[in-house]
C-alpha positions, 0 to 999 in steps of 0.5 A: 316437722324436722328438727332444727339444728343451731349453727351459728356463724360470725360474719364481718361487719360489712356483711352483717350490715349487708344481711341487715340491709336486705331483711330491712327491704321487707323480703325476708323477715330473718337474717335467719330466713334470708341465709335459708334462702340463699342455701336453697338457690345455692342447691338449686343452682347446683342442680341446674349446673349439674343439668346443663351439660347434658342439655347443653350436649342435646342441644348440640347434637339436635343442632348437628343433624339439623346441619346436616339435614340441610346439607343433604338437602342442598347437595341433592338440590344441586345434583338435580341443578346440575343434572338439569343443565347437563340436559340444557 
């Protein structure tokens, strides 16, 4: 088990009250364990952050050939519609 280090912080009055309302709602034992939680989101989150550009950026060039596909698609459908009423 990793050894904990003490670090105490002061919180004005309206956030205590804030901390102490949500441990009051039964989910989260501790404002210790509260505040726990919410440095692990704040990771999380920046994980996620950190991902998304390059997803983001995937999914853009996923979306472009798509786009592009189609276009080639419809040019060659009417080079043959124009090729059939040339013959007409």
């Amino acid at each position: 088990m990793t050894k904990k280090k003490w670090l105490n912080i002061s919180l004005p009055e309206a956030l205590r009250a804030h901390v102490d309302r949500r441990v009051a709602s039964g989910d989260w034992a501790t404002p210790s364990e509260y505040v726990r939680d919410l440095i692990r989101r704040d990771r999380e989150s920046l994980v996620v952050a950190k991902e998304a550009p390059t997803k983001r950026a995937r999914k853009a060039r996923r979306l472009s050939k798509q786009v592009q596909s189609g276009m080639a698609v419809m040019e060659e459908l009417m080079a043959q519609r124009r090729a059939a009423v040339k013959k007409e």
